[in-house]
Phi, psi and omega in degrees: 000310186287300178317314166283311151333313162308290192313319184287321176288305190314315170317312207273300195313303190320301214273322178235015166326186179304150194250146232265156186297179186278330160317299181290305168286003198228055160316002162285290173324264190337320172270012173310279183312340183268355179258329182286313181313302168336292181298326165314314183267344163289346196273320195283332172310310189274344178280313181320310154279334141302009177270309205281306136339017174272180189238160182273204203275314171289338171147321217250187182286137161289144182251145171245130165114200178294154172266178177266150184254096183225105190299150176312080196116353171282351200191166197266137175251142170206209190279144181109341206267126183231129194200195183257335180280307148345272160301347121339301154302352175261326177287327165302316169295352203259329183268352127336091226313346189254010190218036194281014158280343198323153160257199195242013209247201180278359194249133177261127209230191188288295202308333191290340192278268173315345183272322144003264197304307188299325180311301212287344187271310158284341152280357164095022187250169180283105185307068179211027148079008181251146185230104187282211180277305174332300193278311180265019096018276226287297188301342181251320163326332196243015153276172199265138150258139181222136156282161185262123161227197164230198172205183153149271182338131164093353193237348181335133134115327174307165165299084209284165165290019198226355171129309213286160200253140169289129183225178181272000154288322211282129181257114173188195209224113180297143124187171216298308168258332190304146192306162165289143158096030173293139187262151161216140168240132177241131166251136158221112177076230168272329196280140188213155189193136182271138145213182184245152193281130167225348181231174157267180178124163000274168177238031187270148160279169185057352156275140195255324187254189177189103193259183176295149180294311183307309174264021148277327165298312183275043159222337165109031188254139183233336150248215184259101189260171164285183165199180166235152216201105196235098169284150173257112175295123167268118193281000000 
């Protein structure tokens, strides 16, 4: 008696139980939601990259993530490209009479871009702004050559003619007239170094610069040499 009841109950359950959710009844409608969620995360995806492709203010591509800690001459430079090497190239291109928007910062941008190409263009090279081994030929071709000598022993702790106190780190540059704080890049060889006007000096004839001892090591002058020397003028 009971066991047919039961039985009898279990039938009923089976047959008219709770009724199944709408979701669980309508598989369509999920994959309805699973293609609108999808186009959503494509959608959100593509306004993102174009935000980070957008071009800046100059012309050029915005750069995104780290820039490289790279040296000048280690790798091919173009538009988009941010580095320590970057700005070596902004400052040589920046003391060049046709390129006074470069800026002075890591990013190679539009003006660094337009400054690129006329060079590559006034040298007979193929104008397209990428600055391979060829182009900085071209770009190291086109500083002044000077000779060099250096300082430091005996002067530690002094007062440069420009305010700033002399340490044995310090990187900078002597000469005779340029205003203090003038930028200059110097090439020797492979090496290349920004530094700023902090003294006067030298006073050997025929020499023109005079660095400080930390950037005769980090260029590699050990006596008095030629370099090549890419002024920024301050107008």
């Amino acid at each position: 008696m009971y066991e047919g009841r039961y039985r009898r109950e279990a039938v009923r359950k089976n047959q008219w139980g709770d009724p199944p959710s709408r979701v669980q009844g309508r598989p369509d409608r999920v994959a309805l939601w699973a293609v609108f969620i999808a186009l959503a995360a494509l959608v959100a995806a593509a306004a993102s990259a174009a935000t980070a492709g957008a071009q800046d203010g100059s012309g050029g591509t915005a750069t995104t993530g780290p820039c490289e800690d790279a040296r000048f001459g280690d790798r091919s430079l173009q538009l988009g490209d941010c580095g320590d090497d970057v700005m070596t190239l902004n400052w040589v291109m920046k003391s060049m009479s046709y390129a006074s928007d470069v800026t002075l910062g890591e990013e190679f941008d539009g003006p660094t871009d337009g400054a690129v190409r006329e060079l590559q263009g006034r040298a007979g090279l193929n104008s397209n702004g990428v600055v391979n081994e060829r182009t900085r030929e071209e770009i190291t071709g086109s500083m002044s050559r000077k000779t060099a000598s250096w300082y430091g022993p005996g002067f530690w702790r002094s007062e440069t003619a420009c305010g700033r106190k002399l340490r044995r780190g310090t990187i900078g540059v002597a000469h005779k007239r340029l205003p203090c704080g003038t930028k200059v890049t110097f090439n020797k060889g492979g090496r290349w170094l920004r530094a700023r006007v902090i003294d006067r000096g030298p006073f050997a004839k025929g020499v023109t610069w005079d660095l400080t001892q930390a950037a005769a090591e980090a260029l590699g002058v050990e006596y008095t040499e030629s370099v090549r020397s890419a002024v920024i003028e301050k107008k």
